[in-house]
N, C-alpha and C positions, 0 to 999 in steps of 0.2 A: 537690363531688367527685362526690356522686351525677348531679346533672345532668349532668356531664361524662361520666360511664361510660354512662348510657343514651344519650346522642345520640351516641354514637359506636358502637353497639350499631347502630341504625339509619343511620348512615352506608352511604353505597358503601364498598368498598375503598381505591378511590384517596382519598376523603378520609380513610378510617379512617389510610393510610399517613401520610397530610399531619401528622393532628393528636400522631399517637404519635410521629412523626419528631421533631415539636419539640419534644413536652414529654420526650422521651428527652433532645434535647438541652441543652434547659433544666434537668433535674433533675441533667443531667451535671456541669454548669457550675458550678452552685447547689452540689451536692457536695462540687466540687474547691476550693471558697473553704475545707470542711475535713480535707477528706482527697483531698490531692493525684492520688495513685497511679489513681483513679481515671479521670482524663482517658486512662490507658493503653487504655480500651476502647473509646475513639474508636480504634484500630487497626481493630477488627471491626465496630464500628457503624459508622462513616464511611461507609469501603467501601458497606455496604449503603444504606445512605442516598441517597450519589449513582449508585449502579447503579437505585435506587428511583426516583429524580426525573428519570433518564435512560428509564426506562421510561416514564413520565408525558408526558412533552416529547417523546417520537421518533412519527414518526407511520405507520411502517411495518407495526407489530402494532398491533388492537385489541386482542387476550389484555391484554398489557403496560401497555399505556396503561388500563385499566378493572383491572388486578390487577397494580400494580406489585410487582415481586418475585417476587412466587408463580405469576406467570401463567408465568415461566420455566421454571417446574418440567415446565410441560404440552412444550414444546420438547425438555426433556433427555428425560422419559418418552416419546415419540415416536420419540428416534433409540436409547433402547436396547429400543426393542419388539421388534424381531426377535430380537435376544440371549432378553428375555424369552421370547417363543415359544418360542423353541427347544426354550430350557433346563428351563423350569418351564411350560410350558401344554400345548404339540401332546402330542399322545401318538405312541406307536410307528406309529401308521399313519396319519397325518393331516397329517404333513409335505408342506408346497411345497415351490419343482418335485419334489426325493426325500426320499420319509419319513423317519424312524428307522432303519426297517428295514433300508434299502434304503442306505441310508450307514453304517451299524452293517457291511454285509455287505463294502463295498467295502473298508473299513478292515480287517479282518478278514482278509480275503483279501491283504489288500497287505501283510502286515505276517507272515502266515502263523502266525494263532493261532487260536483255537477259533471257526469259523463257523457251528458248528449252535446249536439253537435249542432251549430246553429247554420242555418242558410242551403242546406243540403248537401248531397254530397263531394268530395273531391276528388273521386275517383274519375277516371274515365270511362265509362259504360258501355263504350262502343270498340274499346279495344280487346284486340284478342285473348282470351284467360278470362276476360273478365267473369265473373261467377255467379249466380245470387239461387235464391231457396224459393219456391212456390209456395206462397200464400193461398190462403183457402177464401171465400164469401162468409162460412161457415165455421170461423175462430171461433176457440176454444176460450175459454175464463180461464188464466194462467194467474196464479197456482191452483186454483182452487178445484178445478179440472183434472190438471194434470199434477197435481201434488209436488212439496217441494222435496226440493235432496231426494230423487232415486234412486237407488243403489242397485250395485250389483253384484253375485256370489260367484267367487274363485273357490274353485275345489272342484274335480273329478269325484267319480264313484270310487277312486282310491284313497283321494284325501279325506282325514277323520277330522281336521280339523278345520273346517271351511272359511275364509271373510268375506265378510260383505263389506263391501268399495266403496267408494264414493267414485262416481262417474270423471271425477278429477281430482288427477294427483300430484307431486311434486312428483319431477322427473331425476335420473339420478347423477348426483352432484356428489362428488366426496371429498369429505375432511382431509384438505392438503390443497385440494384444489379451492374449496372456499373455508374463512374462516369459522375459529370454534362458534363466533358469536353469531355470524350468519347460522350457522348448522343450527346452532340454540335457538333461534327468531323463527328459522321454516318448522323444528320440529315442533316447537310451543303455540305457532301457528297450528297446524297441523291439528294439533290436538283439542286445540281451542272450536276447529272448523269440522271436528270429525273426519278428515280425510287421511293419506298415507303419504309418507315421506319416507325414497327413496336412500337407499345411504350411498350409491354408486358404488364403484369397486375398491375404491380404499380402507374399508374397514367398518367393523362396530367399534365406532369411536364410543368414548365416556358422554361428547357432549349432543350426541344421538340420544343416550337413554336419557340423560340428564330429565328430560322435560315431560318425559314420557308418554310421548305421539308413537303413533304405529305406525310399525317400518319396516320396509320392502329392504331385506339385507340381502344387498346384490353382490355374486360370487364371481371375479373377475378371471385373465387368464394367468395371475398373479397369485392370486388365492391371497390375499393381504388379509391379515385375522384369522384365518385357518390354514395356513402353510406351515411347514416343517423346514430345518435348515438349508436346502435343497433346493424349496421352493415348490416340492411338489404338497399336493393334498392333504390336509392333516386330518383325520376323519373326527378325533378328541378336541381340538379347539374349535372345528364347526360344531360339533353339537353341544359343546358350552356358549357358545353364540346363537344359535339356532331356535334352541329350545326357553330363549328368554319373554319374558310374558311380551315383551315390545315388540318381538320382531310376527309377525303376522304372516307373512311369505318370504319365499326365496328365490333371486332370481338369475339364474347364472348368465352372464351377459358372455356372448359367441361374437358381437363385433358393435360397434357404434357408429350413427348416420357420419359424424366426423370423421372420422379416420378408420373405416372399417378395413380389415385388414392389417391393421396397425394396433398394437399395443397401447394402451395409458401411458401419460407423459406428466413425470413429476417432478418440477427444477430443482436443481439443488438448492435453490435460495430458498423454497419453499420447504422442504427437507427434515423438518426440526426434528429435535430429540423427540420430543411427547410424537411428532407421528408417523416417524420410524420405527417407536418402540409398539405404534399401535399395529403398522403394516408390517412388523419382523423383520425389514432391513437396517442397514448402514443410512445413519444419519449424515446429513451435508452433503449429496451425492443426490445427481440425478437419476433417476428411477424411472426407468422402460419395462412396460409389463410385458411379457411374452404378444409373438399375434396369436397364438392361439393355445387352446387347454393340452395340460399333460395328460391328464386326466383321462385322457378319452382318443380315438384315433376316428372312429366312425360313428355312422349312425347308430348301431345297435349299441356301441359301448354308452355312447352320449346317454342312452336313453338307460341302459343300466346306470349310467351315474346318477338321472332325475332320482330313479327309484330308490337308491344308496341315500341320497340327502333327505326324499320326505321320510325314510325310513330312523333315519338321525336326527330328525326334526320332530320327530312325533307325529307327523303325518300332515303337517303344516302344506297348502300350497304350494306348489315348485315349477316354476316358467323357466322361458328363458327368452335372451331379449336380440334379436339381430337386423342389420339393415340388410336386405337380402341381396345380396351379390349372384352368381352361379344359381340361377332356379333349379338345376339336377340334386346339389345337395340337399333345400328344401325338399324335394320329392322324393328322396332318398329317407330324407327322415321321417316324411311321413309313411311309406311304407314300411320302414321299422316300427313306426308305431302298430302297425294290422300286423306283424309277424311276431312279436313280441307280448301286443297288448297291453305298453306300459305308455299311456299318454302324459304330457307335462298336462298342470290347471290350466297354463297360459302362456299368452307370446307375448311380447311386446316387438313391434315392428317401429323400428328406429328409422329417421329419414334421412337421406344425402343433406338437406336441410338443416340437421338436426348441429346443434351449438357445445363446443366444447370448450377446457380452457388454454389447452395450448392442443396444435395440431399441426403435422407439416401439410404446405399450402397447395401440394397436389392431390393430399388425399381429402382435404377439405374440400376441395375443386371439383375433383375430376374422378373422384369412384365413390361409388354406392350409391344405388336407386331412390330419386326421391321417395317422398312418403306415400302419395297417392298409389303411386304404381306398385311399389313391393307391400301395402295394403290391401289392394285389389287381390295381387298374384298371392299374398300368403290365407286371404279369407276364401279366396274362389277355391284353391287347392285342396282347403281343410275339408269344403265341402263334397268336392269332386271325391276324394277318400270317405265321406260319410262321420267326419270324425268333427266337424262342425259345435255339433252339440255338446261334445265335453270341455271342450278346450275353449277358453274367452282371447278376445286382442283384445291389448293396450295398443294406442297410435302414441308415435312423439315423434315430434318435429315441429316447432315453430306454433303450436297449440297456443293462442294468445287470446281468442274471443270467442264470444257463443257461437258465432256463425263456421270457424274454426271446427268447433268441437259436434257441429250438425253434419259437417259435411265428413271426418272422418268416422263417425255413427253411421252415417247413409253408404258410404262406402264399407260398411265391416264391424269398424272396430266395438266393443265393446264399452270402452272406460278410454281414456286420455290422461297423459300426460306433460304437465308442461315444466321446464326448466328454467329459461330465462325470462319470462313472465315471470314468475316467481321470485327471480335473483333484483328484477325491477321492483317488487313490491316491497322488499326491504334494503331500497334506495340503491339499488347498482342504475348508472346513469350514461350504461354504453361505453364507457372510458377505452376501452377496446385495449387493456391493459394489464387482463388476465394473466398471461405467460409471464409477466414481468415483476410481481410481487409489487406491482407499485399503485394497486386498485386506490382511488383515492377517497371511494365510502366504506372502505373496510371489508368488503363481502369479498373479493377474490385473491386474499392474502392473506400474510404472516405476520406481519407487520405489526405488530403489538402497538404502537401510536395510531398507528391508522385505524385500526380494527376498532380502536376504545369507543371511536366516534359512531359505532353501531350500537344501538342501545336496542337489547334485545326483546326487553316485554313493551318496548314502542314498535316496533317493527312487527313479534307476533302479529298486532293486532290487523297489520295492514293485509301480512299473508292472508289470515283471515279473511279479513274486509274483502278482497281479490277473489279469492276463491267462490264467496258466499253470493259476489254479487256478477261473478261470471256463468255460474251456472242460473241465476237465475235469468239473467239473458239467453240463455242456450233454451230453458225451458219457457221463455214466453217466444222464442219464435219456433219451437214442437207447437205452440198454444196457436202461433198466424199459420201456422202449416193445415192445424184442423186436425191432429193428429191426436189419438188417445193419452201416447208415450217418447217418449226417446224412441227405443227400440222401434216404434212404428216408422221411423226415417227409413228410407230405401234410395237408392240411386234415379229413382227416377223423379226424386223430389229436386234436386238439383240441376242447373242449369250451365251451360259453360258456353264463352262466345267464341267460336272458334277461327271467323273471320268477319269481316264487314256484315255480311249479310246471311252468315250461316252459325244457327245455333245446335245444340247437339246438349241431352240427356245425360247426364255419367251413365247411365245404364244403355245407352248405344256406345257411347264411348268404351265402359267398360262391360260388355255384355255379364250377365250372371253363366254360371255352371248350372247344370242340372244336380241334383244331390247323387250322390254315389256315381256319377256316370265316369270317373276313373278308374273303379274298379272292373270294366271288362272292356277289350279289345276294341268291342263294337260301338261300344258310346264314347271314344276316347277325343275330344274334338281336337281338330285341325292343330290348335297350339300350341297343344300338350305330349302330340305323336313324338315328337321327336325327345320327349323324355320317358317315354312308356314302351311303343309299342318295337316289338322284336327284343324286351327286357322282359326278366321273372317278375310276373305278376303278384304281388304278395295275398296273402288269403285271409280274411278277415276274422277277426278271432270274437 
C-alpha cells in the first residue's frame, strides 16, 4: 500500500488519473459483493471517469490530455473571467471599453435615481490626461439662462430640407447587429426625447420606422437597402427609402473609429431571413461589407455622389461619417468641395475609440485616429478652406457624459453622438458578447428567448430618461463655465494635465487656424505644407 501511495505521488496526472480510476473501480466492485447500494455511486464516478479517459484519448487540448478532468476547470475559469472582472476585481475606474463609473452613471440617469457621487472624486487629478472645464465666479442660472434642449440646424444653402438636432444622438447601430427590440426601445426613445436615431449601415429596417423617431439612414460601402444584385448602388430603392417622412438625413459612412479600413462584419448566426431579406443578401452566411464604396473612386466623384442622393432625397441633408486616417484624402476632399461647389450638410468624425460589434483586434487596436485629434485635424481644415460655416460636425466615440459632450463642442464639434451609452440605457451590461449572438439582455442579438427579455416601452423610457438628463448636465456646466451657450465652449475653456507639474490649454495644445489661411501659399502654416504647397490650389467658387 505504501508503495502504491508514493509512486503515485510522483506520477503525472494523467497516470495518477489512470491508476485511482481503477482502483476506484475495483474497490467499487470488491464492495458490492457486500453491500450492494454501493454500485449507486457509479452514477457520479462513471460519468467522471469516462469524461477523464475522453480527455486522455482526444487530441485537440494538451490542458486535457496531460490533466484529465481538472484541466477542464482552466476552460470553465476562462469563459467566466469577464464576469469575474467585473464583478469582484476592476475597480471603479479601471473598467474596459467603460468603467464603473461611467456605466454606474448611464444606468442611473436612465432609470432617473440618485446620479451624484458621495465623498468626492476617484479619479486621480495629478495624473497625466487628466482633464477638467474652467468654471467662472460669474455662473450662469442653468436652465433658465442658458435654455433647455438647444438645438442645432443641418442643411447647407443647397439643402431645401433642413433638421434641426438635438445636440445628442444615438450613434449608429444596425438591425443585425442589435436586436429588433433594441432597435424598437432606441427609436421609441428617440422619439419620446426629440432626438435622432441612427440606423448604421444595415438598413431601413420595419422596426426603425415601426415607432416613428427620426433617423439618420446611414449609407454603407454595402449599400444594404438600396443595392442591386451586384451589389452596386441602386438609385430606385434609395429614394423609396430616402424620401420617407422618418428618415431626416443621410449619412454615407467612408470608414468607422473600429475598424476603419475595414468593411461591416455580420455572423452568420446573426444572419436571419427577415435581415437578409432587409440588407438583399443570402441568409445564414456571414456578411463582409466592401472597405470601401463602388460608388465613387475620388474626391470629386464622392462629392458628385453627395449631390445624386440629396437630389433623390428631396434635398434632405447629406454627410458623411469617417475616422480620419491619410490627412491628404481629407484635403483632397475639401478642395473638391471649392472646385466643384458641392458641399455635404455634415461630417461626423468617428473615433479610434469608437465601439463596434464584432471587429478584428488589429484594427480595433491599432489604426484609426482617436477622436480628439481627427476632430481637431477635420474642424481646423474646414476652417483653413473657409468652408467652416456650411458644413456642421458630429463627434462619436466614447460620448458618455456632459463633460464628454463640452469638451468635444470646445474642440469643434457641433452635435454628438453616442452608441454604447445608449446600448447601456436599455440594459446591455458590457457582456462583451456581441460577436457571439449570445448577449444575455437581448440588445446585441438574434436570439428570440433572449431578446423577449427586452421590453421595449420600459427601455424607451430609460433612452429617454439618459438622454434628457445628460444634456442637462452638459448644460449646467455651459452654466459653471459663465457661458451664454454651448457654442460659446472654445478650447481654451479646457484644461489637460500633461505631467506632474505642467498643464497645458487644448488650444495650445491644439492651436486654432486662421479662417481661410489655406486658401493661398502664403498663409499655409507649417503643418499643412506638406499637403498644399507645390500642389494645384483649388479656387474658391
Amino acid at each position: 500500500i505504501y508503495y502504491i501511495y508514493f509512486k503515485t505521488i510522483y506520477m503525472k496526472v494523467r497516470e495518477q488519473f489512470l491508476v485511482i480510476s481503477t482502483i476506484l473501480t475495483i474497490a467499487i466492485i470488491f464492495i458490492a459483493q457486500l453491500w450492494q447500494p454501493i454500485l449507486w455511486s457509479f452514477i457520479i464516478i462513471g460519468p467522471l471517469i469516462i469524461m477523464g479517459l475522453f480527455d486522455i484519448f482526444q487530441t485537440k487540448h494538451t490542458i486535457r490530455r496531460n490533466f484529465p478532468l481538472v484541466g477542464r476547470l482552466r476552460y470553465t475559469l476562462e469563459e467566466v473571467r469577464p464576469e469575474i472582472m467585473q464583478y469582484f476585481v476592476e475597480t471603479d475606474t479601471e473598467g474596459r471599453p467603460l468603467n464603473r463609473i461611467f456605466r454606474s452613471l448611464i444606468y442611473q440617469r436612465s432609470k432617473k435615481t440618485n446620479d451624484t457621487t458621495p465623498f468626492g472624486t476617484q479619479m486621480n487629478v495629478y495624473r497625466s490626461g487628466y482633464e477638467w472645464l474652467d468654471h467662472s465666479m460669474y455662473a450662469k442660472n442653468n436652465p433658465k439662462e442658458i435654455g433647455e434642449f438647444p438645438r442645432v440646424i443641418f442643411g447647407g444653402k443647397d439643402c431645401r430640407k433642413p433638421y434641426s438636432s438635438s445636440l445628442l444622438n444615438i450613434s449608429a447601430m444596425s438591425f443585425g447587429a442589435l436586436s429588433k427590440n433594441a432597435v424598437m426601445a432606441l427609436n421609441k426613445g428617440a422619439k419620446m426625447g426629440n432626438f435622432a436615431h441612427n440606423t448604421g449601415e444595415g438598413g431601413l429596417s420595419p422596426h426603425h420606422l415601426k415607432e416613428g423617431g427620426d433617423l439618420i439612414w446611414q449609407i454603407g460601402t454595402a449599400y444594404f437597402g438600396c443595392r442591386d444584385a451586384h451589389g452596386n448602388f441602386n438609385e430606385k430603392t434609395f429614394q423609396e427609402g430616402a424620401t420617407k417622412e422618418e428618415v431626416k438625413m443621410i449619412e454615407i459612412k467612408l470608414s468607422q473609429g473600429a475598424k476603419p479600413g475595414h468593411g461591416g462584419i455580420l455572423p452568420a448566426s446573426k444572419n436571419t431571413e427577415e435581415i437578409a431579406s432587409i440588407r438583399h443578401v443570402k441568409p445564414y452566411v456571414d456578411v463582409h461589407s466592401p472597405p470601401s464604396h463602388s460608388a465613387f473612386s475620388n474626391s470629386v466623384e464622392f462629392l458628385h455622389f453627395i449631390k445624386k442622393l440629396r437630389d433623390l432625397s428631396g434635398g434632405k441633408p447629406i454627410g458623411f461619417k469617417l475616422c480620419v486616417g491619410k490627412k491628404q484624402e481629407f484635403v483632397d476632399i475639401c478642395k473638391a468641395m471649392l472646385s466643384t461647389g458641392i458641399k455635404p450638410d455634415f461630417i461626423t468624425v468617428d473615433g479610434g475609440e469608437g465601439g463596434t460589434g464584432a471587429a478584428p483586434v488589429e484594427f480595433s487596436n491599432s489604426i484609426g485616429m482617436p477622436l480628439r485629434e481627427g476632430l481637431v485635424f477635420v474642424y481646423d481644415t474646414l476652417v483653413g478652406f473657409g468652408l467652416k460655416e456650411d458644413i456642421k460636425i458630429v463627434a462619436a466615440g466614447k460620448i458618455i457624459s456632459g463633460f464628454h459632450m463640452a469638451r468635444a463642442i470646445a474642440l469643434g464639434a457641433d452635435a454628438c453622438n453616442s452608441a454604447r451609452a445608449m446600448m447601456m440605457a436599455i440594459g446591455c451590461i458590457q457582456a462583451l458578447q456581441c460577436n457571439n449572438n449570445t448577449c444575455p439582455v437581448g440588445v446585441a442579438t438574434q436570439n428570440k428567448s433572449l431578446m423577449k427579455g427586452l421590453v421595449v416601452d420600459d427601455k424607451a423610457v430609460r433612452v429617454s430618461n439618459y438622454h434628457e438628463r445628460t444634456i442637462h448636465s452638459f448644460l449646467e456646466l455651459v452654466a459653471a463655465a459663465g457661458l451664454e451657450g454651448p457654442f460659446d465652449l472654445r478650447r481654451e475653456h479646457i484644461n489637460k494635465r500633461i505631467g506632474m507639474n505642467t498643464i497645458a490649454k487644448y488650444n495650445e495644445i491644439y492651436p486654432y487656424l486662421e479662417e481661410g489661411c489655406l486658401l493661398s501659399e502664403n498663409t499655409i502654416p507649417e503643418n499643412y505644407k506638406g499637403y498644399l504647397v507645390n500642389k494645384k490650389m483649388p479656387l474658391a467658387t
